[in-house]
C-alpha beads as a LAMMPS data file, in Angstrom:
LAMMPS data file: protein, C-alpha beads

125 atoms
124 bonds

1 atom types
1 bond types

-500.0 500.0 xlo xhi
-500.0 500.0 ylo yhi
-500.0 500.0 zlo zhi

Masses

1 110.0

Atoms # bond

1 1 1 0.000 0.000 0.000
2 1 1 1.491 3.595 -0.705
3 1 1 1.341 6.245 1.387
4 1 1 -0.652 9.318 0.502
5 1 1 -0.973 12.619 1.684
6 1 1 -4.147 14.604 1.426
7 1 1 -4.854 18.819 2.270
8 1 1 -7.836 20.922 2.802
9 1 1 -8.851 24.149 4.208
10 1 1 -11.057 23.353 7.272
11 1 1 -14.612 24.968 6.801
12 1 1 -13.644 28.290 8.799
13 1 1 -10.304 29.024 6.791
14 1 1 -8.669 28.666 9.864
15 1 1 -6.144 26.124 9.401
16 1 1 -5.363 23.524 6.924
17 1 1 -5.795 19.751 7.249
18 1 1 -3.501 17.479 6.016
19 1 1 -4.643 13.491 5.873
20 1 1 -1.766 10.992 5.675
21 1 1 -3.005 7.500 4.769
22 1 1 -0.319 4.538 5.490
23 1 1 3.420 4.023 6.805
24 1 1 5.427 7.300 7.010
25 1 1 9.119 8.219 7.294
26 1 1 10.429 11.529 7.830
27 1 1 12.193 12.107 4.475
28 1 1 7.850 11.751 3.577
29 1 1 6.881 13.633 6.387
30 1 1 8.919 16.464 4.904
31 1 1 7.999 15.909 1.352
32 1 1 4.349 16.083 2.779
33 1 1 5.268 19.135 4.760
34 1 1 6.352 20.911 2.622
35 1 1 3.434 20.858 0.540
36 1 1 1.388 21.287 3.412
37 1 1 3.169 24.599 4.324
38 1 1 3.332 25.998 1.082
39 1 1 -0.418 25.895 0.704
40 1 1 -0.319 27.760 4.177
41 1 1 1.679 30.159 3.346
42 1 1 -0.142 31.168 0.352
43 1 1 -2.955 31.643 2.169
44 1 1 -1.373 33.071 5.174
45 1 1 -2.372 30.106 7.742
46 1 1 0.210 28.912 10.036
47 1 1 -2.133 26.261 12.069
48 1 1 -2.302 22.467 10.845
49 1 1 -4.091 19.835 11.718
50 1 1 -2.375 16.654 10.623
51 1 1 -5.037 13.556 10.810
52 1 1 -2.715 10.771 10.805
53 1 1 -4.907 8.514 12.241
54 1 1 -4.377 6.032 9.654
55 1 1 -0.964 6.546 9.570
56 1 1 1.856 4.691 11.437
57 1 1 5.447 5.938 11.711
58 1 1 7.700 3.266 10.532
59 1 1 10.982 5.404 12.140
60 1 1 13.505 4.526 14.595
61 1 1 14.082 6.525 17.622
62 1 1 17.224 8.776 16.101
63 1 1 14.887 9.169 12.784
64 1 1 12.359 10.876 14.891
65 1 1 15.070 12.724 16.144
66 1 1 16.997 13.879 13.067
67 1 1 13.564 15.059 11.566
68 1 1 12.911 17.487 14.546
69 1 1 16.842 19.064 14.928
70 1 1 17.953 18.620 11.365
71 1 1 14.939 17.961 8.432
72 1 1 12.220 20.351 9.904
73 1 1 14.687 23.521 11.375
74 1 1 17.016 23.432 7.791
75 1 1 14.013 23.022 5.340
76 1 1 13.352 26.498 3.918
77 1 1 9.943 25.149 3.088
78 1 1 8.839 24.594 6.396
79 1 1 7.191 27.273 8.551
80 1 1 9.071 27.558 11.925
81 1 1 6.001 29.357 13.282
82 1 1 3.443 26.971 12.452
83 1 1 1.397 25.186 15.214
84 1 1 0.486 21.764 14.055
85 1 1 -2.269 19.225 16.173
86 1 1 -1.372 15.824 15.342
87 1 1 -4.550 13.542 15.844
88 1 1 -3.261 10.271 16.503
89 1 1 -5.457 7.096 16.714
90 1 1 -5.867 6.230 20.228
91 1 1 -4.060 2.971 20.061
92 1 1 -1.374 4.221 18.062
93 1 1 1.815 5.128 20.251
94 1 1 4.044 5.169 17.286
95 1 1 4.317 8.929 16.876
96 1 1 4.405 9.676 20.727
97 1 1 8.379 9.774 20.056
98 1 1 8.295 12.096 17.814
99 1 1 6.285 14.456 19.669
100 1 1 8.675 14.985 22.305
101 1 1 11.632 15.335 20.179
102 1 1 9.659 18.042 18.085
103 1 1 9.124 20.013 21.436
104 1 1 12.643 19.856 22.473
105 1 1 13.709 21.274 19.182
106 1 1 10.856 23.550 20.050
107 1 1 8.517 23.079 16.965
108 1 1 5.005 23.401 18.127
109 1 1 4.101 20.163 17.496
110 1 1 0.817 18.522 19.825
111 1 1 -0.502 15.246 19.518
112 1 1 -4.337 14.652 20.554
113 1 1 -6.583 11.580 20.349
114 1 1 -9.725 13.346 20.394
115 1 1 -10.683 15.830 16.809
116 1 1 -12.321 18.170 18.833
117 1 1 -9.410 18.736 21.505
118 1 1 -6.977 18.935 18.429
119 1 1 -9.404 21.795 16.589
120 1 1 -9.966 23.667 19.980
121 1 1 -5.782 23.372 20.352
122 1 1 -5.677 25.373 16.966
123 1 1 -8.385 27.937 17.013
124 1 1 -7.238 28.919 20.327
125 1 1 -10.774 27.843 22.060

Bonds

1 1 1 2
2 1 2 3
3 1 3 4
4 1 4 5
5 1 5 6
6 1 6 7
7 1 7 8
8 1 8 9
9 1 9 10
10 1 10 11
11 1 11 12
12 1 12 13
13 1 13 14
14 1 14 15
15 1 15 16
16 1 16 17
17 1 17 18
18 1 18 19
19 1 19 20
20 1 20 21
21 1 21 22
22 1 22 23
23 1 23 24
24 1 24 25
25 1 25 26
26 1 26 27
27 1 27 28
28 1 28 29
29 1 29 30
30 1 30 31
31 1 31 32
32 1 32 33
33 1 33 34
34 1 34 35
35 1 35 36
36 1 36 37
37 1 37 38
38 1 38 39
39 1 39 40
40 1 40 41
41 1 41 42
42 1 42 43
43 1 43 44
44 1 44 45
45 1 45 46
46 1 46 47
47 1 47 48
48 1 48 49
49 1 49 50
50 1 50 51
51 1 51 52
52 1 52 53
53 1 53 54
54 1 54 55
55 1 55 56
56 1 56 57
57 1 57 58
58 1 58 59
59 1 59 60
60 1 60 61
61 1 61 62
62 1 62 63
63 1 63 64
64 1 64 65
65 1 65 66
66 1 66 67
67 1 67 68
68 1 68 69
69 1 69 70
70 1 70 71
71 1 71 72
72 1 72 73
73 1 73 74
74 1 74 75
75 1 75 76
76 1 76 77
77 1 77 78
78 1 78 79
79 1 79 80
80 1 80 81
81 1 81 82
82 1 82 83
83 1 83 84
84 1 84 85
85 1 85 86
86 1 86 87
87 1 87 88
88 1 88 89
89 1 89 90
90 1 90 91
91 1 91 92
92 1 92 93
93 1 93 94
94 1 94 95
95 1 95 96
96 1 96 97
97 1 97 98
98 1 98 99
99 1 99 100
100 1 100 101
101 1 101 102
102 1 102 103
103 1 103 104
104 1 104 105
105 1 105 106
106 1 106 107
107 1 107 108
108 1 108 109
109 1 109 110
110 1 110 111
111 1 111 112
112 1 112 113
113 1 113 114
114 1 114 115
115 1 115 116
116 1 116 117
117 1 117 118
118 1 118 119
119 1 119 120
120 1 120 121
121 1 121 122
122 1 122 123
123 1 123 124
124 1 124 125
């Protein structure tokens, strides 16, 4: 199964969504990022909600890590600024990882199992 990668505009223009269906790395992640971002900066959002319940990271530990201090910080693509949600699926731990790495390298990067605690996260509610 390939992966795909997915964006829309969520109903109030307030951020964009960005659906990952399948197995992720980070050199994907970033691919899909950057995409992502660019449609966000045209339109001037900086908030992303990344639905990757469907998803599973297939990275080690210093993968994860490398992404957060090195793929994410040197990418001109990538907005430094942005505040991303990361809805999980509940039973899915394999991202949890990657969520603290992304904090350390202080990327505002939140994971949530619940849609509406992810949404409230990004419209400041």
């Amino acid at each position: 199964m390939s992966t795909t990668c997915t964006n829309t505009i969520s109903p109030d223009g307030k951020y964009v969504i960005q659906k990952i269906v399948g197995e992720i790395s980070a050199k994907l992640a970033l691919d899909f990022n950057r995409e992502t971002h660019a449609i966000g900066r045209r339109l001037g959002i900086s908030r992303y909600l990344v639905d990757a319940t469907e998803c599973r990271n297939m990275d080690s530990p210093m993968d994860d890590y490398n992404f957060a201090y090195s793929d994410m910080p040197d990418d001109p693509g990538i907005d430094r600024n942005a505040v991303v949600a990361m809805l999980v699926d509940p039973k899915d731990h394999s991202h949890d990882f990657l969520e603290t790495v992304c904090k350390n390298a202080g990327l505002n990067v939140t994971i949530f199992r619940d849609r509406d605690a992810a949404v409230r996260h990004l419209v400041g509610e």
